[in-house]
N, CA, C and O of each residue as an XYZ file, in Angstrom:
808
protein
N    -137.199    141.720    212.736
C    -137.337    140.838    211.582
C    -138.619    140.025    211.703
O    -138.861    139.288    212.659
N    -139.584    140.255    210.446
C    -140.781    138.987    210.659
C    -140.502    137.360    210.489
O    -139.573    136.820    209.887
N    -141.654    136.722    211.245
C    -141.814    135.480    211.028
C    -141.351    135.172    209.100
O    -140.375    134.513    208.743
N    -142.038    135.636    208.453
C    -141.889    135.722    206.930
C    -140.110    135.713    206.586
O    -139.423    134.786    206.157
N    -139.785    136.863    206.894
C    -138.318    136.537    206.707
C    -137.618    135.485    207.689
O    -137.018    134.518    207.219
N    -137.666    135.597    208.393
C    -136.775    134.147    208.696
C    -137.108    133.106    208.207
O    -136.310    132.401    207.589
N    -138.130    132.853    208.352
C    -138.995    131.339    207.215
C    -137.566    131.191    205.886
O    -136.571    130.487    205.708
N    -138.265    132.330    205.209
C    -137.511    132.398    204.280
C    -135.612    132.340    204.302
O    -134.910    131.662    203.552
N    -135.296    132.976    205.054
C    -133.696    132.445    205.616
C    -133.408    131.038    205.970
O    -132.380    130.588    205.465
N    -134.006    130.347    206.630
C    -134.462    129.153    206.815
C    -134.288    128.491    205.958
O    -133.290    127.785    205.809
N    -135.567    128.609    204.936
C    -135.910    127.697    204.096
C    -134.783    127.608    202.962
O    -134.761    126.477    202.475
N    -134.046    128.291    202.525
C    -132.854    128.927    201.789
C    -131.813    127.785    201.971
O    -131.182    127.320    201.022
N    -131.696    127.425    203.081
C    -130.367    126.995    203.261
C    -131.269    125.887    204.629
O    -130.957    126.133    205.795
N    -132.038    125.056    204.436
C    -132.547    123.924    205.108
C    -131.709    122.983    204.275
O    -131.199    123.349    203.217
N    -131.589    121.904    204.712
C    -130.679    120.618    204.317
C    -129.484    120.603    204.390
O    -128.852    119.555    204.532
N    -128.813    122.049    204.285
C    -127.194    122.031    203.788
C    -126.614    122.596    204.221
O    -126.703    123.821    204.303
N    -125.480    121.627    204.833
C    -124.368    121.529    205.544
C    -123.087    122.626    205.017
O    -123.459    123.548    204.291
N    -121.892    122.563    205.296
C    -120.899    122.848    205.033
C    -119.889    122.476    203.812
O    -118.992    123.169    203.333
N    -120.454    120.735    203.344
C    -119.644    120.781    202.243
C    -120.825    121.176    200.784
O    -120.698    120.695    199.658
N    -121.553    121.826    201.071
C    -122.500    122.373    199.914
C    -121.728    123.603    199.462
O    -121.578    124.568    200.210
N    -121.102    123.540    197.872
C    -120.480    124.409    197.169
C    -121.230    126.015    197.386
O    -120.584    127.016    197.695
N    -122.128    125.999    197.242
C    -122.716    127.264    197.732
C    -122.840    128.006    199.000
O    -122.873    129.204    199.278
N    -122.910    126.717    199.802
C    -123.210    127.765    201.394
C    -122.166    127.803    201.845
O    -121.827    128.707    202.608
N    -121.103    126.478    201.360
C    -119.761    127.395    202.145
C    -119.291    128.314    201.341
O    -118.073    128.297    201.517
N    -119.550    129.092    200.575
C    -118.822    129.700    199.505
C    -119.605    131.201    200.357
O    -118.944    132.227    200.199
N    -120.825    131.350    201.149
C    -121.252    131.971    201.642
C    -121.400    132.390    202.709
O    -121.850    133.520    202.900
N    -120.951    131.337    203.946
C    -120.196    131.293    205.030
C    -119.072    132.033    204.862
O    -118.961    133.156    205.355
N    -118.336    131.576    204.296
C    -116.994    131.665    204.054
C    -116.513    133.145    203.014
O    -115.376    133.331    202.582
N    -117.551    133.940    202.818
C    -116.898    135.019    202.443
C    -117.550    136.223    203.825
O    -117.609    137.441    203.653
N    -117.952    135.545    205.058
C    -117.550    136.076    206.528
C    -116.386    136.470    206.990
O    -115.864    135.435    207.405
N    -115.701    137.306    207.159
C    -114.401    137.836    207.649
C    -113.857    137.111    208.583
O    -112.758    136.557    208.589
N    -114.778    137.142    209.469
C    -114.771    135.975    210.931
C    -114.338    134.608    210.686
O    -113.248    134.036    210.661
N    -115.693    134.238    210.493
C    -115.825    133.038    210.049
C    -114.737    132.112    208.953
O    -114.524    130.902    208.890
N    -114.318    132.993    208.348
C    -113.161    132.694    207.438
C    -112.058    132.182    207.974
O    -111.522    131.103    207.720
N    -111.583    133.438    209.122
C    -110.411    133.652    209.417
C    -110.392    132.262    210.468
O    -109.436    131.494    210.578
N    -111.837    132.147    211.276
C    -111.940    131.416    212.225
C    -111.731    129.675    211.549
O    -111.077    128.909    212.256
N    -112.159    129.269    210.538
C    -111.970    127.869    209.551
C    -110.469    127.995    209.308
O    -109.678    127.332    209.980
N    -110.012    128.951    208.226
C    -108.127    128.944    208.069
C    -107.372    128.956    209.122
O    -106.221    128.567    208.921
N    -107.704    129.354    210.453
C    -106.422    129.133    211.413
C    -106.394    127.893    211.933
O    -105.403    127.402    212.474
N    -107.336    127.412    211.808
C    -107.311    126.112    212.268
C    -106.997    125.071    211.091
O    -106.385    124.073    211.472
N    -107.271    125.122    209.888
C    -106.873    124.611    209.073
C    -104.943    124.821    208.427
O    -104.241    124.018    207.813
N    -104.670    126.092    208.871
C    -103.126    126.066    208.351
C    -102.370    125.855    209.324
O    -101.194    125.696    208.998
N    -102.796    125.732    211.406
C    -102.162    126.380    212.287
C    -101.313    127.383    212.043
O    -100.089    127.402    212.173
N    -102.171    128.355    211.618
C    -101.489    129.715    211.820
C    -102.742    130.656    212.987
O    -103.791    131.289    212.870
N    -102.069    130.348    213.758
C    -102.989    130.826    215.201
C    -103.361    132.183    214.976
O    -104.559    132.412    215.142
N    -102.652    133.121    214.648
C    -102.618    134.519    214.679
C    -102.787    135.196    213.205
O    -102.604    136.382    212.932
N    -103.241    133.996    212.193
C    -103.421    134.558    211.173
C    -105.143    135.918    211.250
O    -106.194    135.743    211.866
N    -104.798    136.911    210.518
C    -105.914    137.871    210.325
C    -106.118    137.929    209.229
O    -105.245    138.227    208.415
N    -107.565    137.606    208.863
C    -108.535    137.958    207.578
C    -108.497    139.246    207.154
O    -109.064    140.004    207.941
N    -108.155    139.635    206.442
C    -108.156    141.265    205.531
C    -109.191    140.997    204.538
O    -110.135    141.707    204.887
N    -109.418    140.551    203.812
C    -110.326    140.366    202.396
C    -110.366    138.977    202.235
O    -109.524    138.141    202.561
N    -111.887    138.781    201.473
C    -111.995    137.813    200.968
C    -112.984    137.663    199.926
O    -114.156    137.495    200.263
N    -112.617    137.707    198.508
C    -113.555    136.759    197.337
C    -114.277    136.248    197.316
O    -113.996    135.050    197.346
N    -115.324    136.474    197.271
C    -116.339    135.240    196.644
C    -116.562    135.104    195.399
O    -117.193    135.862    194.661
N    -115.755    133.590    195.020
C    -115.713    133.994    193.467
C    -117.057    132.997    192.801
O    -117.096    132.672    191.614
N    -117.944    132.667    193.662
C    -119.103    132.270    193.538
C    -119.588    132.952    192.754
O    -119.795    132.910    191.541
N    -119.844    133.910    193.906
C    -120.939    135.092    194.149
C    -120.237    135.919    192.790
O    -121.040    136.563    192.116
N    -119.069    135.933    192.438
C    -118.735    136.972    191.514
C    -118.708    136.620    190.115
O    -118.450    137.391    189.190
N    -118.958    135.548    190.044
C    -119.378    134.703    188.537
C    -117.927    134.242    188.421
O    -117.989    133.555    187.401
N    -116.656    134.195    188.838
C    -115.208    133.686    188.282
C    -114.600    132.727    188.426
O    -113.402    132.649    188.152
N    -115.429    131.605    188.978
C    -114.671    130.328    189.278
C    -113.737    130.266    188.030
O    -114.360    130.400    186.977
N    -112.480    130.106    187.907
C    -112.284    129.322    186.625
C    -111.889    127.936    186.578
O    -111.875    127.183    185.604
N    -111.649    127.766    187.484
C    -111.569    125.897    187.808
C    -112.533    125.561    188.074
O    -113.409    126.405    188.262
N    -112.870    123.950    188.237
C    -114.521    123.439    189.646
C    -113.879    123.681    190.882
O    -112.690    123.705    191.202
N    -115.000    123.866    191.546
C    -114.765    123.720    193.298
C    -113.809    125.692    193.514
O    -113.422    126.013    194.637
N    -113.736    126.059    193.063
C    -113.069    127.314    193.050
C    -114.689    128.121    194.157
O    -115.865    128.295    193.836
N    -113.960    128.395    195.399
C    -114.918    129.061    196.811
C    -114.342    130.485    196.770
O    -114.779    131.433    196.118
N    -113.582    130.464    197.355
C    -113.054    131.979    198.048
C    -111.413    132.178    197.652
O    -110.593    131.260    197.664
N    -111.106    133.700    197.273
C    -109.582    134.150    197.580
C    -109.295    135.237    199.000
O    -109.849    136.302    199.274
N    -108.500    134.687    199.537
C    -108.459    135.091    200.779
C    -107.448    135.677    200.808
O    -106.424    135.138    200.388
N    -107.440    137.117    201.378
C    -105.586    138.012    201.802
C    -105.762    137.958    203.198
O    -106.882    138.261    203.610
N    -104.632    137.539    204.270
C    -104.586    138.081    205.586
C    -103.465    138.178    205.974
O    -102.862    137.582    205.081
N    -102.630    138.549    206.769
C    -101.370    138.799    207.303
C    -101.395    137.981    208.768
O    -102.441    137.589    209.285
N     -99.792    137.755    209.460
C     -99.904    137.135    210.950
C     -98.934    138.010    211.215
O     -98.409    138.713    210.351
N     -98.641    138.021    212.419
C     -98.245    138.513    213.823
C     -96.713    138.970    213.352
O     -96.130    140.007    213.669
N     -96.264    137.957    212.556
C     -94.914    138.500    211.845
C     -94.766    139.746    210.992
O     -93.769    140.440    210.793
N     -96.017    139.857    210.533
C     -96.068    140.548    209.478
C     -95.783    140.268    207.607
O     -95.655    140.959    206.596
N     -95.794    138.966    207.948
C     -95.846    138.567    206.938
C     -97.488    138.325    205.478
O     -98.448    137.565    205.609
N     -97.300    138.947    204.699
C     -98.631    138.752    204.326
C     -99.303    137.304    203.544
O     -98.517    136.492    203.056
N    -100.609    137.097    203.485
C    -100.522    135.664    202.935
C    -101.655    135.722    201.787
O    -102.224    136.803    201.636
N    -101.970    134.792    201.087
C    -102.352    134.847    200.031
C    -103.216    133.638    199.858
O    -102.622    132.843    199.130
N    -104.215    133.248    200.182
C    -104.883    131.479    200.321
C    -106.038    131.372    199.244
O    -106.984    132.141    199.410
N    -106.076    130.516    198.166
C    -107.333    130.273    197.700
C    -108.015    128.755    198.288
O    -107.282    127.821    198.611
N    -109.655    128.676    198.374
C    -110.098    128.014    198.987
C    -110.795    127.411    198.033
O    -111.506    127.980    197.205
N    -110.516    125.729    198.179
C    -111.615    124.810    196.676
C    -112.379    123.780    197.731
O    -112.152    123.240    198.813
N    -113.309    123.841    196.843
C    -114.300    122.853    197.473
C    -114.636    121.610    196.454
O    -115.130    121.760    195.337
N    -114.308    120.471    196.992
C    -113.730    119.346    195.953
C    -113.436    118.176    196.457
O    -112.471    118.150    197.221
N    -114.047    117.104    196.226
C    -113.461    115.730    196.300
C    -112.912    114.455    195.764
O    -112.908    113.245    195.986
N    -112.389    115.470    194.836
C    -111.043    114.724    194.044
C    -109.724    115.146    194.503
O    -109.627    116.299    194.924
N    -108.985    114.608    194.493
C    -107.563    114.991    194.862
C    -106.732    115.042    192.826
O    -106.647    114.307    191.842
N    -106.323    116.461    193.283
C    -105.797    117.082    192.061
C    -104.812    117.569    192.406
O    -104.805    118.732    192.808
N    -103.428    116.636    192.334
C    -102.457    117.663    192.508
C    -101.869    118.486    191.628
O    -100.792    118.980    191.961
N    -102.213    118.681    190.841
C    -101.455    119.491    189.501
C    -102.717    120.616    189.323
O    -102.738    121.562    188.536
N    -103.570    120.290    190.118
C    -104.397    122.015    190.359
C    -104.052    122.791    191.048
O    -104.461    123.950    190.973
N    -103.102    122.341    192.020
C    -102.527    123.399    192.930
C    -101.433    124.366    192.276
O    -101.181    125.528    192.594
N    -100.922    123.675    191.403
C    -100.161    124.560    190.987
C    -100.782    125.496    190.418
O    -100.359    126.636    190.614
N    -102.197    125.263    189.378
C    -102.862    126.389    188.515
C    -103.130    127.517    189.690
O    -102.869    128.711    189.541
N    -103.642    126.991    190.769
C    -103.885    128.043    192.073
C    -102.654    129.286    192.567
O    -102.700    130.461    192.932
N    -101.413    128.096    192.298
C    -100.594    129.543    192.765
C     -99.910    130.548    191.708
O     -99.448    131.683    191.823
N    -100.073    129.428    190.362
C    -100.134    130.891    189.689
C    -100.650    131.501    189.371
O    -100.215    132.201    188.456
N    -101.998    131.713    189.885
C    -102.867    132.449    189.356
C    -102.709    133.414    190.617
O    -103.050    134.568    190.359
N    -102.301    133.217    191.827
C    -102.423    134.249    192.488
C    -100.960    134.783    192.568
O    -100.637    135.533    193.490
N    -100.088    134.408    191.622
C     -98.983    135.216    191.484
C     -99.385    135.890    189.989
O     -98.933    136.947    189.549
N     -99.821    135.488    189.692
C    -100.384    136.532    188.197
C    -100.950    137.803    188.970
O    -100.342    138.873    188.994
N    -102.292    137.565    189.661
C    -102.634    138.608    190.435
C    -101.964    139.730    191.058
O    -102.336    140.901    190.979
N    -100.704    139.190    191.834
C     -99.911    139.990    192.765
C     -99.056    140.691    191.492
O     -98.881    141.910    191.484
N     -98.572    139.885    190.492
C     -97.286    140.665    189.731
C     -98.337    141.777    189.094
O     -98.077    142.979    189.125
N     -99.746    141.161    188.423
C    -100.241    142.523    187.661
C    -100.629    143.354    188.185
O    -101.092    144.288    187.529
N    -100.618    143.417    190.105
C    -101.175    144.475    190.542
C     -99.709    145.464    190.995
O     -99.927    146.326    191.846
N     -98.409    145.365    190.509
C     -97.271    145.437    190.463
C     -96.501    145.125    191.333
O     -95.500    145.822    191.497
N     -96.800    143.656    192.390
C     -96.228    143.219    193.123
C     -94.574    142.739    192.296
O     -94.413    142.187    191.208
N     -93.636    143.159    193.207
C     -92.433    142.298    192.883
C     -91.690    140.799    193.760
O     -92.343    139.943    194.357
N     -90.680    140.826    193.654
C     -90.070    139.721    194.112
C     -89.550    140.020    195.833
O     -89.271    139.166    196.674
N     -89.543    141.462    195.973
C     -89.370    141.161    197.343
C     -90.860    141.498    198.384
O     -90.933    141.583    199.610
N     -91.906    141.633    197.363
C     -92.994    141.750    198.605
C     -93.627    140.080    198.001
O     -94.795    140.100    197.611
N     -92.968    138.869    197.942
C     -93.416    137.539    198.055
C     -93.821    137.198    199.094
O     -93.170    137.067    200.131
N     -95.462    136.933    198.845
C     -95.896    136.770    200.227
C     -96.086    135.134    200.806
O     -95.144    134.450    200.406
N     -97.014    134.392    201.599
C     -97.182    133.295    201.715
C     -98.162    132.484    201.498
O     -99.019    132.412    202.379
N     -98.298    131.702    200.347
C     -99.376    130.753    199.860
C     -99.826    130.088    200.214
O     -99.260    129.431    201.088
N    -100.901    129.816    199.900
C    -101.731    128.280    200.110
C    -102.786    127.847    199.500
O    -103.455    128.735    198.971
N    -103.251    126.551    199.366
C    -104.003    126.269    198.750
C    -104.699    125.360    199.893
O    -104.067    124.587    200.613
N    -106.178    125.581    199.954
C    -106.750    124.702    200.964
C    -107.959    124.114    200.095
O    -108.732    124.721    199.354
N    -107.874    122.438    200.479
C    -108.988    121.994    199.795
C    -110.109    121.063    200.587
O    -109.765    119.927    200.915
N    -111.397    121.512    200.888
C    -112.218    121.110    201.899
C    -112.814    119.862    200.598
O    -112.649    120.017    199.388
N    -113.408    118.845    201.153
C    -113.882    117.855    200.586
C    -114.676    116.741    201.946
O    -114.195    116.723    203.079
N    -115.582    116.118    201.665
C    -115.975    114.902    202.162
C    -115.380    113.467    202.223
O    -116.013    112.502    202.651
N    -114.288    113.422    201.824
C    -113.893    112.270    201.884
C    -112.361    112.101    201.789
O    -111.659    112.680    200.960
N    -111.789    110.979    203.022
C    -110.844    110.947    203.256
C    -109.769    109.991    202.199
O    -109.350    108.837    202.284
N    -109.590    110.975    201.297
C    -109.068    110.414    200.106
C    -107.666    109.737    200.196
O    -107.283    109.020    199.271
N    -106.882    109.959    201.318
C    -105.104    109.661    201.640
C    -105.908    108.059    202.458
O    -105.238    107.102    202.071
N    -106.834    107.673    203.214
C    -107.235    106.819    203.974
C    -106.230    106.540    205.287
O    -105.996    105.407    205.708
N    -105.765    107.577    205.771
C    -104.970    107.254    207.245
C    -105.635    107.543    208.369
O    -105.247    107.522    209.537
N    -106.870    107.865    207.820
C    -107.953    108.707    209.229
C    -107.650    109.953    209.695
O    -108.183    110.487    210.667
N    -106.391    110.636    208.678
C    -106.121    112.057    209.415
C    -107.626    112.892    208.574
O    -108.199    112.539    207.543
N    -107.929    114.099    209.502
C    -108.629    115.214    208.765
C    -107.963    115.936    208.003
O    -108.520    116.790    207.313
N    -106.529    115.720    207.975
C    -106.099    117.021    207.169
C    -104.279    116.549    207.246
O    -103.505    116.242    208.152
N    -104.187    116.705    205.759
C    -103.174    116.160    204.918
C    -102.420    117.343    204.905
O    -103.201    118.267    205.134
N    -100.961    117.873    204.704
C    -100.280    119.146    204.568
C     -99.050    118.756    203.861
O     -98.069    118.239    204.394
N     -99.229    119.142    202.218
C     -98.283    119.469    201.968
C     -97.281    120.595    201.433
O     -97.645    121.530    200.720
N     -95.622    120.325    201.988
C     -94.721    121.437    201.742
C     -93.489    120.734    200.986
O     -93.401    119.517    200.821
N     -92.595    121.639    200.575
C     -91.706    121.186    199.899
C     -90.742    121.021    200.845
O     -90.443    121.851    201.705
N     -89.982    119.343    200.594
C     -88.587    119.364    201.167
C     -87.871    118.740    200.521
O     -88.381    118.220    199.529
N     -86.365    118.499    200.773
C     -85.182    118.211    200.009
C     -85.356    116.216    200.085
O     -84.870    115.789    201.133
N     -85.722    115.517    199.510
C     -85.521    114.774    199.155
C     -84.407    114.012    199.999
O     -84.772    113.253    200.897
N     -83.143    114.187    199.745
C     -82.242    113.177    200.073
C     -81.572    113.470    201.645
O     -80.885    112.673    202.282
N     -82.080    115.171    202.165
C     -81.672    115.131    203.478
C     -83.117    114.457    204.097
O     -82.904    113.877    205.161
N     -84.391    114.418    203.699
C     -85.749    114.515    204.301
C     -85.578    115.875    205.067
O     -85.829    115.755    206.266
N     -85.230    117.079    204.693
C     -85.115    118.231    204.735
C     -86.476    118.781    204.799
O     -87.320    117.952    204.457
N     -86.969    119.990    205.151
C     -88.462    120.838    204.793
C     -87.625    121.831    204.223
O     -86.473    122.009    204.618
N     -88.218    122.565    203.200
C     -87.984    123.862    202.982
C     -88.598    124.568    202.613
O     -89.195    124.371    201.554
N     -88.701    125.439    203.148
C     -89.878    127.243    203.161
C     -89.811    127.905    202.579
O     -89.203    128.963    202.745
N     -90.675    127.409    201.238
C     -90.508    128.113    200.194
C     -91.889    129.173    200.633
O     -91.034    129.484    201.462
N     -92.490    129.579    200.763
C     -93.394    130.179    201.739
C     -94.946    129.415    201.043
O     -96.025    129.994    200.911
N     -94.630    127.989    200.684
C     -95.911    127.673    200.137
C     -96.234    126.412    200.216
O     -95.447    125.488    200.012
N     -98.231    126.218    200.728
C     -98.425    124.968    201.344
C     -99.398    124.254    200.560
O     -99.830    124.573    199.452
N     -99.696    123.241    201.267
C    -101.159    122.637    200.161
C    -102.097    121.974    201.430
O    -101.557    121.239    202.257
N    -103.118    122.206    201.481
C    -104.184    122.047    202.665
C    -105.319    120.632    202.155
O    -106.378    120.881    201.578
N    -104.909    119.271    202.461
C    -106.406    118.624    202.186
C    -107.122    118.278    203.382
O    -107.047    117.349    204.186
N    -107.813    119.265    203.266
C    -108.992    118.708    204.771
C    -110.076    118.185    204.399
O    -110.659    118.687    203.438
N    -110.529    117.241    204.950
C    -111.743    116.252    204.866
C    -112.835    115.792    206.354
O    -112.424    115.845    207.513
N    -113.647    115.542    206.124
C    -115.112    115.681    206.942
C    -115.089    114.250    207.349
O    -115.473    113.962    208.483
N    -114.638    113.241    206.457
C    -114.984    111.946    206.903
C    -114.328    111.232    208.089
O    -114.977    110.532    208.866
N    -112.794    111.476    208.207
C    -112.350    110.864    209.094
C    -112.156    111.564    210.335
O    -112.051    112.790    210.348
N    -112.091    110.726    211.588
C    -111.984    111.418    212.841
C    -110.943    111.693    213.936
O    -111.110    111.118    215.012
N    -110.139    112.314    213.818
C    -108.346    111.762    214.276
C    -108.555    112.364    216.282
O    -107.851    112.201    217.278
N    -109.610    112.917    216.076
C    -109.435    113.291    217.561
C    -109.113    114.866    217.587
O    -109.515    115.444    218.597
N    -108.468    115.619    216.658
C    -108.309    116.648    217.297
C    -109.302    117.686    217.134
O    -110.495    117.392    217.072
N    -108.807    119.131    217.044
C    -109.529    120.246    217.202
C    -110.091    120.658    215.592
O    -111.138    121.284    215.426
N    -109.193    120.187    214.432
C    -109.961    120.597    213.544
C    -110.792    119.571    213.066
O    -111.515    119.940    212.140
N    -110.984    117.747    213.596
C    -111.476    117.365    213.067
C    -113.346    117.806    214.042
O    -114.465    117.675    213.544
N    -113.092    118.170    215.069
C    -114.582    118.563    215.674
C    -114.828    119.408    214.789
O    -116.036    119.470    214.559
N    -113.858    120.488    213.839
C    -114.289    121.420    212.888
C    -115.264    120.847    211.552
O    -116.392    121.083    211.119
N    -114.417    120.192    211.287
C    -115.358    118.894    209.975
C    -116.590    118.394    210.553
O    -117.770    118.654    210.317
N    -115.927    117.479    211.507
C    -117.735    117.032    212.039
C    -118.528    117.869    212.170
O    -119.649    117.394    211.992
N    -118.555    119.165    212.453
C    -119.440    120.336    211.944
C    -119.459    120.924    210.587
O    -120.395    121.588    210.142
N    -118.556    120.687    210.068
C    -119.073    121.019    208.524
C    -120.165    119.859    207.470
O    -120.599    120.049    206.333
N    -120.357    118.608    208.441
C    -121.374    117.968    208.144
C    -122.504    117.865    208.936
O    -123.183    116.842    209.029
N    -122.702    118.843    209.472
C    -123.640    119.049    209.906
C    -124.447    120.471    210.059
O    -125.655    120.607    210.253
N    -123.490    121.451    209.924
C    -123.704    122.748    210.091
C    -124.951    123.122    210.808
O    -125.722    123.910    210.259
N    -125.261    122.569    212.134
C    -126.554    122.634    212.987
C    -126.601    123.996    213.827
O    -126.171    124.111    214.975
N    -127.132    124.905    213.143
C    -127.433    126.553    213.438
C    -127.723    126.529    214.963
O    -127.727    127.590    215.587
N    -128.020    125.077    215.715
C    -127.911    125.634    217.446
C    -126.933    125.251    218.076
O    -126.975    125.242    219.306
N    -125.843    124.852    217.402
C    -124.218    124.642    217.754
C    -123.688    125.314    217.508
O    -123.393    125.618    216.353
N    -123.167    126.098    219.011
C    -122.528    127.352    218.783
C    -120.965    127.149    219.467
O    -120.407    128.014    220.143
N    -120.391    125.807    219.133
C    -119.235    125.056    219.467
C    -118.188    125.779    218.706
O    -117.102    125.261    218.965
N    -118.077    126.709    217.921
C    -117.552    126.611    216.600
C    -117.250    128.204    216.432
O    -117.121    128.580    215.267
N    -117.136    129.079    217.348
C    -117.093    130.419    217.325
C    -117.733    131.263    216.718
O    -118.819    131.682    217.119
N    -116.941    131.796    215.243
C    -117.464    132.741    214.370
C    -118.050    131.978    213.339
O    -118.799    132.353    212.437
N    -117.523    130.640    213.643
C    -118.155    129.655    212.037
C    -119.593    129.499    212.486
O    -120.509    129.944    211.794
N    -119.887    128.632    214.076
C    -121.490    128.920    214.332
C    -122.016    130.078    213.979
O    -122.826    130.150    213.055
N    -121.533    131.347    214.823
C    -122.478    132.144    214.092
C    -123.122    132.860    213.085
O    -124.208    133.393    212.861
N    -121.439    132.565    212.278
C    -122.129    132.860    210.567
C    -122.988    131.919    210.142
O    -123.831    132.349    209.355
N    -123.092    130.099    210.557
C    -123.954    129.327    209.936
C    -125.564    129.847    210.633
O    -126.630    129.825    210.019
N    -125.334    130.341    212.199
C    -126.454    130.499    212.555
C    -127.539    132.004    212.173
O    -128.712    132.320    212.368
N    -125.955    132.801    211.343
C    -127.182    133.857    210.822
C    -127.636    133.626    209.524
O    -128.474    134.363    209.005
N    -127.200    132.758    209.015
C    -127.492    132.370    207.504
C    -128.942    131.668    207.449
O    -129.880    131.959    206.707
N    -128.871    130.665    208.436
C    -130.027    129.806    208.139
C    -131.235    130.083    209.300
O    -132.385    129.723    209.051
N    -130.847    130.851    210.787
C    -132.113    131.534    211.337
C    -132.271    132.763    210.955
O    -133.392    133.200    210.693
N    -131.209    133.472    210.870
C    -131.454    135.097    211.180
C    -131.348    136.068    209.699
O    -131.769    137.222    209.616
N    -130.781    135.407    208.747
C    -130.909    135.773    207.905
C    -132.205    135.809    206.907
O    -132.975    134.883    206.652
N    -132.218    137.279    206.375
C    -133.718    137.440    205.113
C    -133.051    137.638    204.009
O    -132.513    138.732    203.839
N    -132.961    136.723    203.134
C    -132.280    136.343    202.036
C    -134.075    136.857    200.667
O    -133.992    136.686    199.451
């Protein structure tokens, strides 16, 4: 690869980090890199990336903040179904547009009721909108009057960059504000940021 192209890879994606609607939307349609951000974001350790959308890149956002649709399966064999928004508003009544749209998907591709797979909705943003200092908010449905959980097989993901709780995905955020191509702390996510902005000829 010449000096010329990398310049140009470089110069492409100089300034911008991880919560830039575009470069994570470009990161993030990495197989790796994908799979490597969602397991840590759903703890699903053993989740595997099969496909992923870029509905950037494919002209279809139909909401704002609309990044990636993601299929992968885990260890159970259970299959899963995740769309990824990039957004710092908290919208809860968008999540719902999210899962039916990816049950529209599954029924018109003639999915039925017993191959229901497992949802989610994950929403990356800059700012810690709940203010408890967690990185990452999770919600699921439970019964109200026992304080019950119940598994309906579907979640809601708010992860955020600003606050710092100490653990493993918030070192993940503090790198998504920074996305520094010689931090290779970060597995498959470094090295997709690091082929994007050195190694890549865009």
């Amino acid at each position: 690869m010449s000096e010329k192209q990398i310049t140009a890879g470089a110069d492409k994606y100089n300034g911008k980090n991880l919560l830039d609607e575009k470069f994570l939307s470009e990161v993030l349609c990495d197989i790796e890199a994908c799979q490597y951000v969602l397991r840590k974001l759903l703890s699903v350790d053993d989740l595997t990336v099969t496909k992923v959308v870029d509905r950037i890149a494919a002209g279809n956002p139909q909401a704002p903040g609309e990044i990636v649709d993601v299929t992968g399966e885990d260890s159970r064999g259970f299959a899963w179904e995740i769309a990824v928004c990039r957004t710092d508003k908290v919208e809860p009544l968008h999540s719902r547009y999210e899962f039916a749209r990816i049950v529209k998907r599954l029924t018109d591709n003639g999915e039925g009721y017993s191959e229901t797979r497992e949802m989610a909705v994950v929403y990356i943003g800059a700012v810690d909108h709940y203010g408890k200092g967690e990185n990452i908010y999770t919600v699921r449905s439970h019964i109200k009057e026992m304080d019950k959980p119940v598994d309906d097989g579907t979640r809601i993901i708010f992860a955020n960059a600003e606050a710092n709780d100490g653990s493993e995905v918030a070192a993940m955020m503090q790198y998504f504000n920074t996305a520094d191509p010689e931090d290779n702390s970060h597995g498959a996510l470094s090295d997709r940021v690091h082929q994007l902005k050195v190694n890549a000829a865009q």
